[in-house]
Structures are given as structure tokens and as C-alpha cells.
N, C-alpha and C positions, 0 to 999 in steps of 0.2 A: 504493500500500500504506500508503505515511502521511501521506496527500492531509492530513488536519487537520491536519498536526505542520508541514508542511513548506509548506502553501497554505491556508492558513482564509481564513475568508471574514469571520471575526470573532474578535476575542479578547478574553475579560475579564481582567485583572489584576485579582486579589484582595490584598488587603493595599494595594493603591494610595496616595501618600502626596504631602501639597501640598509635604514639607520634604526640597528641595533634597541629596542627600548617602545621602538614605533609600534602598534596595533598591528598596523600592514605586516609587516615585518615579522615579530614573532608570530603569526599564525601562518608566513609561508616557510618559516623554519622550525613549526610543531610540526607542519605538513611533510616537507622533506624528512624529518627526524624519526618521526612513526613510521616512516616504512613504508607509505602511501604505494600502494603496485602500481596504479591508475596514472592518467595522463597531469601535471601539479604546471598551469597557465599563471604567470604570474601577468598582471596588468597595470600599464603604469606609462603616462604620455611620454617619459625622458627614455622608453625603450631600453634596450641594451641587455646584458643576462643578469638575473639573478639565483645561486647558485645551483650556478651553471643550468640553468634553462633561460630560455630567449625569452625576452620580455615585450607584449605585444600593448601595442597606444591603447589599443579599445579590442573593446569582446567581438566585434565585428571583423576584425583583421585574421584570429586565428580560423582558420579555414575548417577545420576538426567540429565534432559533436562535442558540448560542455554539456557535462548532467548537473552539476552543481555551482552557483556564482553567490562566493562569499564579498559581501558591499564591506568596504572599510574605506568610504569617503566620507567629507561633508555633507552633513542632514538636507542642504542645497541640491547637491547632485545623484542624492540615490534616487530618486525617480525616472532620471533620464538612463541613468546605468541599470535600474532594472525593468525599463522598456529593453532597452540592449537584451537582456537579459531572456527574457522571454519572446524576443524577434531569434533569438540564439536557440530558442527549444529548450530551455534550460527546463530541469522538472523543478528542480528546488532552488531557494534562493534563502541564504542567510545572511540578515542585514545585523553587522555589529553596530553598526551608527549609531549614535542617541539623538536626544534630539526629537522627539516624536510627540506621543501623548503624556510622557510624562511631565512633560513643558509647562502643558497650558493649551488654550483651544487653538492656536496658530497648529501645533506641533500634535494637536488631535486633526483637525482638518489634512496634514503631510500624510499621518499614516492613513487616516481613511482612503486617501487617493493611492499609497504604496499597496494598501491590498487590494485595492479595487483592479492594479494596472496585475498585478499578480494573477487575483482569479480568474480575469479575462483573458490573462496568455495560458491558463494553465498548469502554472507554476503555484508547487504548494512556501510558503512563506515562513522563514523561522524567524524570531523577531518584532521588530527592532528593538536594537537596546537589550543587547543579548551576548553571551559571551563565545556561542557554538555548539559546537558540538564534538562527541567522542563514540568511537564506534571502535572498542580493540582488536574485535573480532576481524575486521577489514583494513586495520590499522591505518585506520583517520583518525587526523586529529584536526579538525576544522575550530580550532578556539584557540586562544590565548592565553589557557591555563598552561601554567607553570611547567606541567611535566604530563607525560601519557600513565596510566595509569595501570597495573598487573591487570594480565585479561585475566577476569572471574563472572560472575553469574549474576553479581545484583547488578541491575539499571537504574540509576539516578536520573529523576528532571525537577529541575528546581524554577522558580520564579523569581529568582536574583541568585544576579551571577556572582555576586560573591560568599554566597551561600555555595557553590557549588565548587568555588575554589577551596574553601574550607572542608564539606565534602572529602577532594580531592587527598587533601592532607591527610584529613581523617584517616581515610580509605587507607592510604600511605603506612599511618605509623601504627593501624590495629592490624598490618599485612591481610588487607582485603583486596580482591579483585575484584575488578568491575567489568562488567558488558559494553554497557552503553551511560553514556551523561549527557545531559541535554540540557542545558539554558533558554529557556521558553521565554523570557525577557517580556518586551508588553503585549506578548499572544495577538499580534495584530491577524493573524490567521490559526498556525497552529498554538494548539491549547492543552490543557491538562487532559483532557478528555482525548484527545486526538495522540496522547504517551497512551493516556491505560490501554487503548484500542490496540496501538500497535505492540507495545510492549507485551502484553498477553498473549499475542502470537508469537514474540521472539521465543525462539527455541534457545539462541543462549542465556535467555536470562531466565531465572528463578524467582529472585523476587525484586519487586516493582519500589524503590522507594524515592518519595517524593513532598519537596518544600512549596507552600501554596499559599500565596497571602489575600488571595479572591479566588472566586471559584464563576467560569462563565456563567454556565447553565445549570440550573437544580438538578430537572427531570434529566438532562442527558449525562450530568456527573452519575449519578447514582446510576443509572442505567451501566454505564462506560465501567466506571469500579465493581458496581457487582459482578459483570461479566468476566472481568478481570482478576476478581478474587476467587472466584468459582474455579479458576485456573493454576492460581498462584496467590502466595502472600502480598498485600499490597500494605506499604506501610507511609505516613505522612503524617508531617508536619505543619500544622496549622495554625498563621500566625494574624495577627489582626480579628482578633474574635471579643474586643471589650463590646460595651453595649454603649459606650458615649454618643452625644448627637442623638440617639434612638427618642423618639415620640414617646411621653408616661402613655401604658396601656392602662384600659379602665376593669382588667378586670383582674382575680390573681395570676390566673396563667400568664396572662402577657405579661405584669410583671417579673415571674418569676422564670421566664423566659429569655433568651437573648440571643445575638449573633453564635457567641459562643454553645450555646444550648444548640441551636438547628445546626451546624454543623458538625457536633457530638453526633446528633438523631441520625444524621444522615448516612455519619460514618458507620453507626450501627449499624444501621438497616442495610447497607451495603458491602459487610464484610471486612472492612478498611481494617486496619489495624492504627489507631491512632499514638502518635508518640509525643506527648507532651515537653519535652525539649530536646536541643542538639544531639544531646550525648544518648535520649533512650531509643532517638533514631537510629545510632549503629548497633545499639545494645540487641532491638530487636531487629533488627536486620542480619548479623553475625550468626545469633540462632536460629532465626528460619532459613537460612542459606544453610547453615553446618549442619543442625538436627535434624531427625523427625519428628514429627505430632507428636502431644503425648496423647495416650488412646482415651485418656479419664485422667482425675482432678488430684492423683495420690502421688504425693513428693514422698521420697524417701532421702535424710541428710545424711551423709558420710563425714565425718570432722573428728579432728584430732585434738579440741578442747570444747569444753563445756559452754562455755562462754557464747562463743560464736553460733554454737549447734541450738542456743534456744533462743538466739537473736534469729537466727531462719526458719524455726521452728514455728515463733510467733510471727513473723511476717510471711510462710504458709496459711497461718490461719486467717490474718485479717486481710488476709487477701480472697481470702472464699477458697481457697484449693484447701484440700487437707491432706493431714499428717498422716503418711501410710506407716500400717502394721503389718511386719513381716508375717508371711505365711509358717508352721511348723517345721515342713521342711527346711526353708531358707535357715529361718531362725538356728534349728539344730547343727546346720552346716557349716553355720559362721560361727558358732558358738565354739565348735570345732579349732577353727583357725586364729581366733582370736585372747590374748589372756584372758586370764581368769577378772582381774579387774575392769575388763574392757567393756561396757553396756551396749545388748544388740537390740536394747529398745530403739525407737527411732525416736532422736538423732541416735546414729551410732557411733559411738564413742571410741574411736579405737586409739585412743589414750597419744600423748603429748610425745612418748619416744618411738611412736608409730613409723616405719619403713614404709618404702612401696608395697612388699609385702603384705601389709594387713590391710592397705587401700583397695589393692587386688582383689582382695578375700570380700571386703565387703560388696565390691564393685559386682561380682561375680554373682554373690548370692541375688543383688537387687534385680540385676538383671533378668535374670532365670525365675525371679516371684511373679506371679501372675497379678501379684494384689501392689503393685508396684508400679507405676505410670508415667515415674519422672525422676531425674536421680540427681541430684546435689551434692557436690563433693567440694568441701572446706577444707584450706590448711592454714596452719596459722605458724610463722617461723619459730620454732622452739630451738636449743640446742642441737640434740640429735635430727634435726627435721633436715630431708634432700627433696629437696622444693625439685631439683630439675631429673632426676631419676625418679620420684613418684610422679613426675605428669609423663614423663616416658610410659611409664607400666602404666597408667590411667589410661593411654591412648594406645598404646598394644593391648588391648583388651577391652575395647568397646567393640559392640557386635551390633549396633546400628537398628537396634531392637526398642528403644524409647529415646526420649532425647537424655542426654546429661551436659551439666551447665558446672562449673568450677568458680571458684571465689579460691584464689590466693589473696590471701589479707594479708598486706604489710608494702615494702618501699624496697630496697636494693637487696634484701637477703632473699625474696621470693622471687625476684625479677628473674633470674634462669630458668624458673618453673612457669614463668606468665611468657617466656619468648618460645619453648617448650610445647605449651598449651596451645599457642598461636599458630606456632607452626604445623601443629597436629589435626586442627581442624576443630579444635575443642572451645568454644567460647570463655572467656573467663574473664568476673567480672569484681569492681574492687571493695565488693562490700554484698554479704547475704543479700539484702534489702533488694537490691539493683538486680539481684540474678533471678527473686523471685518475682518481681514483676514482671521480666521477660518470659519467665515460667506460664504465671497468668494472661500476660495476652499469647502465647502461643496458647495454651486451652481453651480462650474464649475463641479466636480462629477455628480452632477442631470443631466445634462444638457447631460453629458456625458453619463451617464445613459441610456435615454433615446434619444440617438442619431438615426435616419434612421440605419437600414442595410448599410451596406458598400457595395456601386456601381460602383466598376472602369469602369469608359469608355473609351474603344478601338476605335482608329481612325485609320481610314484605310489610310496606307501610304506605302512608295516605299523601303520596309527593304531591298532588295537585294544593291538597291543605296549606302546606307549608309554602306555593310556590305562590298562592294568593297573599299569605299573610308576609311574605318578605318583598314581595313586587307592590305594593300599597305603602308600606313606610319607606321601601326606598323612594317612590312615587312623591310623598310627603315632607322627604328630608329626614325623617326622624328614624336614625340610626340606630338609637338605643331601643337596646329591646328588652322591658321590666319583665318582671314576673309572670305577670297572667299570659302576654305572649311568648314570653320564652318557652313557658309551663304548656301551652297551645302549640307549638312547634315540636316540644322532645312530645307529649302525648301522641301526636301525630307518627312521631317516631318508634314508637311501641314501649317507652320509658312508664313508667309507673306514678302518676298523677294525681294525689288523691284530691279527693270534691273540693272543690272551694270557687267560692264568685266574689267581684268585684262591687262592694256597697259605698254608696254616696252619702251614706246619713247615719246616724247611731240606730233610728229605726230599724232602716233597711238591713244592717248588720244584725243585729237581734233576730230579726224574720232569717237571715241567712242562715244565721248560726245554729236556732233549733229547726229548723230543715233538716240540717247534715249532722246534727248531733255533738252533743256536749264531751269533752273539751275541747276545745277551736286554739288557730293559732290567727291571730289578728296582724298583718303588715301593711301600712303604706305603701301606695302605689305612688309613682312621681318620676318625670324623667329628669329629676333633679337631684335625685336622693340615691347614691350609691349604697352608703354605708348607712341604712336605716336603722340598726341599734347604735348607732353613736348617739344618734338624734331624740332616739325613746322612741321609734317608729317601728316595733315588734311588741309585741305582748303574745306570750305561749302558757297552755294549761288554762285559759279564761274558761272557767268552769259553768257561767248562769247567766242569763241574760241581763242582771243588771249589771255583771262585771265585764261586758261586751259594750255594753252601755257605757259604762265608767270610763275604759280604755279608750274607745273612740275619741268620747269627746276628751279625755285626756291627752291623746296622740294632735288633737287640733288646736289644744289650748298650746302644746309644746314648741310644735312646729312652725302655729304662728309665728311663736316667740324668738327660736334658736334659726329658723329656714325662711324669713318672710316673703322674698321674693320666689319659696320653689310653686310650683304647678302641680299643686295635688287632687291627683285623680279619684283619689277615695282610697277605702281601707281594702281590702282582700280578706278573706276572712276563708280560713281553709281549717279541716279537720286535722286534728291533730295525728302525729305521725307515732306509731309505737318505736319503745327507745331501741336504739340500735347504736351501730358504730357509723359515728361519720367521716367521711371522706369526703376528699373534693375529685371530681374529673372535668376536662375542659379541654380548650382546643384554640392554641394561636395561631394565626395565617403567616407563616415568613414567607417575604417575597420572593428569596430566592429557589424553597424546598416545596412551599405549599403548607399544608394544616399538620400542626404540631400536635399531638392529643399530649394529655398529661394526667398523670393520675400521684394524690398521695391522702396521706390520714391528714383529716382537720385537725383544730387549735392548734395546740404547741407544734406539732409536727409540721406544718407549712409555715406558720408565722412565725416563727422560733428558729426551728431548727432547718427549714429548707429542704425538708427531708420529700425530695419529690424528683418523678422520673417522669423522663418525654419522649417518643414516638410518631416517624412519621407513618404518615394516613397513605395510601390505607393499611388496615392492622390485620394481622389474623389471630385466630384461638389462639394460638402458645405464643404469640408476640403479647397479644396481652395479657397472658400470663407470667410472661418473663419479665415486662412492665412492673407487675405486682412485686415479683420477688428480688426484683433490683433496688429496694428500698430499704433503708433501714427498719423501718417499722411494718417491716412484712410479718415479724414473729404476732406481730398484736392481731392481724387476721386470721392468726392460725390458730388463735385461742390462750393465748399466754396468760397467765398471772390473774386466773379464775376467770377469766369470759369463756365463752363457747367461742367454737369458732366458726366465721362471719362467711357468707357464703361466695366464695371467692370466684366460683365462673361463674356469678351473675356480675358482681364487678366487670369481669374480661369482657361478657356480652355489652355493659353499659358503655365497655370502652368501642366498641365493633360498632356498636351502634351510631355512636359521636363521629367515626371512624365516617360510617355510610352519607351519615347527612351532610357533613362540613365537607367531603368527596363530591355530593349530589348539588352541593348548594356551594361556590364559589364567593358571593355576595355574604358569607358571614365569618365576618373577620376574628373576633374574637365571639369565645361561647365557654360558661360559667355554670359547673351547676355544685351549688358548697349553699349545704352541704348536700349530700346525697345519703341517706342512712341505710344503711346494710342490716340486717340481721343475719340471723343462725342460718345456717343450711337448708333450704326450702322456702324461704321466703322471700318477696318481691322487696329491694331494693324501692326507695321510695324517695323520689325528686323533693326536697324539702323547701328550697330556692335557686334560682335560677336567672343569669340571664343572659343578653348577647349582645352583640354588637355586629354589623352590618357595614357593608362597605358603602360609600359613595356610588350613587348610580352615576356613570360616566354616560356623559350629553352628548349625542354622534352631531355633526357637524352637518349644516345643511345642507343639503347638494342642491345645485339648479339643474 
């Protein structure tokens, strides 16, 4: 698909330069240095060779086929050089220049017109404002970085190029090979999306890792990654994700929502392997290139002091992986091999004057346990410790059967053991902590891996309902959408709505209330009133018709007073709800992913503690279920500390459902329902309040 970008058979460098230091220059002397087999055009009006090839005024003078024209002019003349460029057939064109969009709108209007002159000749575009590219497998080096890099299997593309020199270094001093490096710069054509596509097909590469500080498109990100993870590990670095500038949302979700949030969602939903800075980039990259999966969530530690083996211990645990138990035979076998002081509980212990030898022993038995998933092997420099002959026998004796990850802890005495390790193919990282994170997102990958088919379920509901009551207030301007509609829209949805009507008088509330029976829960309606218990605009448990009485006119003496100018529509008077556990679930619209659902436990749990997980739409059963169990306070659904527990795939269905309408209905930007009260196993879930928020209907323009 970018046979030129990625394999030419020739490349001209335009701007080409004799002085040493110049752009021109070192990327026609990366070129010559790599080993390039292909035809290497240098271009440059003062003619003459440069080494030792003929140096031609313009792309039009060499008589030959060009597949590649790397631009290193002024931001002035690359348009005229990549007209040249594509009159020349060229497929690919990678423009170093800066100068472009990242300017200002002068320097947006240059590049709109460099990709427009591109697409129309057919030429796919890398760039501008890019640093190249690296292809070791074809021994190109079409960039300006430092040095070419060991051929190996991961492929780097980065969205700043100086991310990708550091990369480079990386890659250098943890002796990592690389495939392919790509500096994607300001994506005036190709883009991140256009790496995962191709990268997914390269057969030398393994795994995909990549720096992104925007993302073009939602839908075809996600599309382009999952496809690519399905195939391979893809891992990325994601920067520019605060929420500053962002619009206050009016409901909780959209607060607790952000840049950062839908690109989490998205990377979930898509397999990604996310790596929260520079260094957990290589971290996980070094082991999904060197290991395999682990098959399930059971670490097992190898260490030669106490210390360090219950520091990995507990950071197995509070990572969600757990502490595996040797099987009887393993146990009995190592037991065998190891002193008498030596503990083969796990951590295993094989004591401070430990040889390769008892590393062996342990390595051996972990391997061969079936109830063993993942292997950790600690050393820590003691006296008698041979940091570089025990990672020898560590790595003559792996059998490629789980993965195993190594932690030499310490500075110069263990450093023969960590160049050792390096060279063996063994990751090793400088601190427990560090190795088991990499642990856990290789598991969540497997896991991911190895997921069900994607099954959305469709519930049959009343869409005409809902498509009246959202096409009238968008009609009207009035966005917000209180109670009694919102409550009108999720019933519609097959959500659980118990009786209640809107009253205009204390009267009419009284006649409401013993209608539907006593006790009632009494709220202002108003599209001015978000927080109605702030204000004394709730009263719950109102037991008799004169205390329906009382509240009403209570709630209007108040509101006079505390809300003069809001718009009150009247009181809602609804039957009261049996107690249960509340929760909140909801749904923000990001622009660039679509509708975010979210689900977590009310009070403290949201307002406090932020204890809440998000999901993009659409969901299925075990997405919302895995929703539920990503939360801290999942244990409180399952009946903890004397509740029952609360019926958890009616939650997942509430979320399917949230899932269906905010998918069916675009026009609703934000949607709120907190709380939502659950009960025990068999019972309907029950909307308690509710509300939403609606998009601006967009005015089509008049045509004559």
C-alpha cells in the first residue's frame, strides 16, 4: 500500500547540501551510509557530485523513474518542487520543511494547497514538518536522525520528531531493534491511522509502537487500531489529554469526563495498549517483542531477598493479577533442590547466597506448573551474588512457554547481569513495580485478545416517542431536558419509571399524590434548577396529604426567596422508590469518539472519591460488565459488609440501553440518570432522576 514510502527503488533528495550540519546534507549521507541498494539523486541548482553521485539542477533533468522525493527547501518553494514531483510519477513525497500549519493560517492555507497538489498527482505525502523516515529492513534511511538503527521487529511512528530521535537513542542503549520509524510531523496526508493500517501488515514488524498528541479521526482511529491489534500488540503514547479550555458540562458525567477520559475509552475499546510515559513505552514494548502472553493472571516471584519479593508481591496484587500457588508437584520438586531455609511459598525465597543454580531450580519448576502464568525473577546484589552467570542460566533455560520479566535491582554491581539479560532477549526492568505493570498490560492485551465476538443487543423500544419529544425542544431552543422529559424519553427506552405527574398547585399535588399512593417523592421542575436539593427543591417519604400540602407551598415560599428569577414549572410528585443501592449511569458526547457511557456508585463514590469508569457506545453484555468490575467499589455490588447483592446484569442492561438511545439519537449531548436504585437480584432497577441535555439544532442555509 506504500510500496514507495516504505521500499523505493530510488530517491531524490531535493535541497541536497555539500555542508556538513545542513538538513540537505545529513539525510543524503544517512542515505549513502544505510546501505540504500536503490538509485540515491541528489538535487541541487550548483550541480556537480555529491558523494560521488552527479548532482542534477531539478527533478526534471534526471531522465530515470524517482519513487521517492525527499523536499528539504524553503517552505516558499516546496510546492513548485512537489508539482516537479508528481509530473516525475513520484509515489511518495516526504517534505522535511517546516513552515506549514504549525505557523498560523498563512502556513495552514501552504499545506492545504501541498496536499491538494499531492492527491491530484497521486502521490501519497509524508509530512511537512517531519523528520523521515526509517525502513532497516530495505536499508533506508530517508531522515536526519543521528544514526540507523539495529534491524529488529518493533515499528515506531511518532508525531514529533524529536520524540522519535529520543526513541532512536532509546532503542540504542536498551539494544533494541527496530523495523521501521516514521515521523508523521503535521499529517498533512498521511496519518496515524494510515501507520496502524500499514504496519499491521508488515510482516517484519511485531509490535506497533507509537507517540500521538491529536488523533485525526474517532471512528476510523478505532476502526484502524482494533484491526491492528487483532494482529499484533499496539502500544502508544498519548500526550495532550488535560481538559483546559473545555466548556463546564451541566451534568456529572460530562464533568467527570475529559479529553483524557475518551481517549482512555477509546484505547480500550480498541485493544491499544496505553503507556503513560516515555520510559513505560519501551518497558512494554521490550516484552511484547521478547515474551509470550501470559495465558491467565498468576505471577509467580523468584528472589533472592525478602525485601524485594513482597514489594512484587504487593504490586501483583494491587494491580489485579495474582499471587500464584505452586502446584504439589512443582512444590515437592523445588523443595528438593533448594535448602532447607529456603521458602517455596511464593515469593520464592531462594535465600541471599543463592547461585545460578537455585535460580534454575526455581525457574524450572515454574515453568513446568500449570497453575503458573507468568514468572518474575528478582536479584538483588549481595556478596556471594553472580548477577552475570545467573542471567546466563536464566536464559539457557527458558523454554518460551509463559513470559518471564527480570528486575536486577541495584547500579554497577548488577550491571553485567542487566547487559546479560539484554542480550539474551530477557527484558529486565529497574525496580519490581515497573516489571509488574508491564506484566499487567501484557494480561489485559491477552485477555483482550481473546475476547467473545462483539454482540450488541437491540431492544425493542418506542423510537418514534423519543424522536417527537427531542425534535420539539430542539424546534424551541430548549436544550435542557428536566425530569419529567428525560423520565418520558429513558421510559420510552424500556428503563423502569415509576408513576408520577407534573402539579401546578398544592391542590393538584395532593389529588396527584393519593392517586398513586402514599409515600411520594415531591421535586421541582424548572429549567433553571440543576441542583434542586441545594435549593430545598426535593422533599422524599411525604407521607399525607397535608405534608404534600406543607412541602409544596414550602418549596415556593423557598425558591421564591433563594431562585427569584428561575421558571418554575410546578412540583413532580412521583411515588416513592423502595430502598436500594444507588448508582449513577450517563453518557457524554466527545467530539472526536462519539457517546461516552459511564457508570459508578452515588454519594461518596462519585463526589468524593471519582470512583467511576467510561465506555464507548456502542457496549455489549460483558463490556458492561467489565464496566462494573473496573471500579473500585464493585465489591459493594456484590454484597459486601451485610447488603445483598444488587442485581448487576440489570445495571449492564441499563448501560446497553443508554448504549442504544444516545447511538439512535445523535442530538443528545449529554444524559444523566443519578441516581438510579438497584436492588437485590430480580428486581427492576428504578430511574429515580434524570436528565439530559440536547445538542443545538444546526440551521441548513438557504438555497435559491
Amino acid at each position: 500500500m506504500l510500496e514507495k514510502l516504505f521500499a523505493p527503488a530510488s530517491v531524490a533528495v531535493v535541497g541536497a547540501s555539500r555542508t556538513p550540519g545542513k538538513v540537505g546534507h545529513d539525510i543524503l549521507a544517512n542515505l549513502v551510509a544505510s546501505g540504500f541498494p536503490g538509485e540515491i539523486i541528489p538535487v541541487n541548482p550548483a550541480g556537480g557530485t555529491m558523494f560521488d553521485r552527479q548532482v542534477v539542477a531539478k527533478l526534471s533533468d534526471y531522465r530515470g523513474p524517482i519513487d521517492q522525493v525527499i523536499i528539504v527547501v524553503p517552505n516558499q518553494y516546496v510546492l513548485e518542487v512537489a508539482r516537479e514531483a508528481v509530473a516525475k510519477k513520484a509515489g511518495a513525497i516526504v517534505v522535511i520543511t517546516a513552515g506549514f500549519r504549525e505557523t498560523g493560517e498563512e502556513g495552514s492555507r501552504l499545506q492545504y494547497q501541498l496536499a491538494d497538489v499531492c492527491r491530484r498527482g497521486g502521490a501519497r505525502l509524508l509530512g511537512p514538518n517531519c523528520l523521515g523516515l526509517i525502513n532497516t529492513e530495505a536499508k533506508l534511511n530517508s531522515s536526519f536522525a543521528g544514526s540507523m538503527p539495529d534491524p529488529g521487529t518493533i515499528a515506531v511512528f511518532s508525531q514529533s520528531g524529536a520524540l522519535c530521535t529520543a526513541m532512536l537513542d532509546m532503542a540504542k542503549n536498551r539494544h533494541i531493534g527496530l523495523s521501521k520509524l516514521i515521523s508523521i510531523g503535521n499529517k498533512a496526508d498521511l496519518t496515524e491511522i494510515d501507520m496502524l493500517m500499514a504496519l499491521a501488515r508488515d510482516k517484519q514488524t511485531r509490535v506497533i509502537v507509537g507517540y500521538l498528541e491529536d488523533i485525526s479521526s474517532g471512528d476510523e482511529f478505532i476502526k484502524a487500531a482494533e484491526e491492528a491489534s487483532s494482529r499484533k500488540p499496539v502500544i502508544i503514547l498519548k500526550s495532550g489529554t488535560t481538559t483546559a479550555g473545555q466548556k463546564a458540562a451541566a451534568s456529572h458525567t460530562g464533568v467527570l469526563s475529559g479529553a483524557d477520559t475518551a481517549y482512555g475509552a477509546a484505547f480500550k475499546r480498541s485493544g491499544v495498549c496505553r503507556a503513560e510515559t516515555f520510559n513505560a513505552l519501551f518497558d512494554y514494548a521490550t516484552a511484547f517483542n521478547m515474551q509470550p502472553l501470559p495465558k491467565g493472571d498468576r505471577v509467580l516471584i523468584i528472589t533472592n531477598a525478602g525485601g524485594p519479593g513482597t514489594m512484587a508481591a504487593d504490586a501483583v496484587e494491587k494491580s489485579g493479577l495474582r499471587v500464584a500457588v505452586l502446584d504439589r508437584n512443582a512444590s515437592t520438586a523445588l523443595r528438593a533442590e533448594l535448602p532447607p531455609a529456603a521458602s517455596i511459598a511464593n515469593p520464592v525465597d531462594v535465600l541471599g547466597d543463592a547461585g545460578p543454580d537455585r535460580y534454575v531450580a526455581a525457574l524450572l519448576a515454574a515453568q513446568q506448573d500449570s497453575k503458573v502464568d507468568a514468572i518474575l525473577v528478582l536479584l538483588t546484589p549481595q556478596a556471594m551474588t553472580r548477577p552475570k552467570e545467573t542471567a546466563q542460566a536464566i536464559i539457557a533455560n527458558l523454554d518460551g512457554s509463559k513470559p518471564v520479566l527480570a528486575s536486577f535491582m541495584g547500579g554497577r554491581d548488577v550491571m553485567p547481569g542487566r547487559e546479560e539479560l539484554a542480550a539474551g532477549g530477557l527484558p529486565d526492568y529497574e525496580s519490581p513495580e515497573r516489571a509488574v505493570t508491564v506484566l499487567k498490560a501484557m494480561y489485559d492485551y491477552s485477555v483482550w485478545r481473546d475476547r467473545p465476538p462483539r454482540m450488541v443487543t437491540r431492544f425493542p423500544v418506542n423510537r418514534r416517542r423519543v424522536e417527537r419529544i427531542i425534535t420539539r425542544r430542539q424546534r424551541t431552543g430548549r436544550l435542557q431536558l428536566g425530569e419529567v422529559r428525560a423520565k418520558n424519553i429513558l421510559r420510552a427506552y424500556g428503563f423502569h419509571v415509576l408513576e408520577g405527574r407534573l402539579a401546578t398547585s398544592a391542590a393538584e399535588a395532593v389529588e396527584i399524590a393519593r392517586f398513586i399512593g402514599f409515600p411520594v417523592a415531591m421535586k421541582v421542575v424548572s429549567p433553571n434548577i440543576i441542583h434542586k436539593t441545594d435549593l430545598g427543591g426535593v422533599r422524599l417519604e411525604v407521607a399525607t396529604g397535608q405534608e404534600v400540602e406543607d412541602a409544596y407551598d414550602l418549596m415556593m415560599l423557598r425558591l421564591g426567596k433563594l431562585a427569584p428569577r428561575a421558571v418554575i414549572e410546578g412540583v413532580y410528585v412521583e411515588k416513592m422508590a423502595d430502598p436500594g443501592l444507588e448508582v449513577i449511569v450517563g453518557m457524554t458526547r466527545d467530539p472526536q469518539f462519539g457517546p461516552m457511557l459511564m457508570f459508578g456508585l452515588g454519594g461518596i463514590f462519585v463526589e468524593v472519591m471519582k470512583d467511576v469508569t467510561f465506555h464507548l457506545a456502542p457496549i455489549t453484555e460483558d463490556e458492561a460488565i467489565q464496566m462494573l468490575k473496573s471500579t473500585r467499589s464493585y465489591e459493594m455490588l456484590k454484597g459486601k459488609r451485610g447488603r445483598k447483592e444488587a442485581d448487576i446484569p440489570a445495571i449492564a442492561m441499563a448501560l446497553q440501553r443508554i448504549s442504544q438511545l444516545t447511538t439512535d439519537f445523535p442530538q443528545i449531548q449529554e444524559l444523566d440518570i443519578n441516581p438510579m436504585i438497584v436492588g437485590e437480584i430480580g428486581t427492576e432497577p428504578v430511574v429515580a432522576d434524570a436528565r439530559m441535555t440536547l445538542r443545538e439544532l444546526k440551521v441548513q442555509p438557504h438555497q435559491e
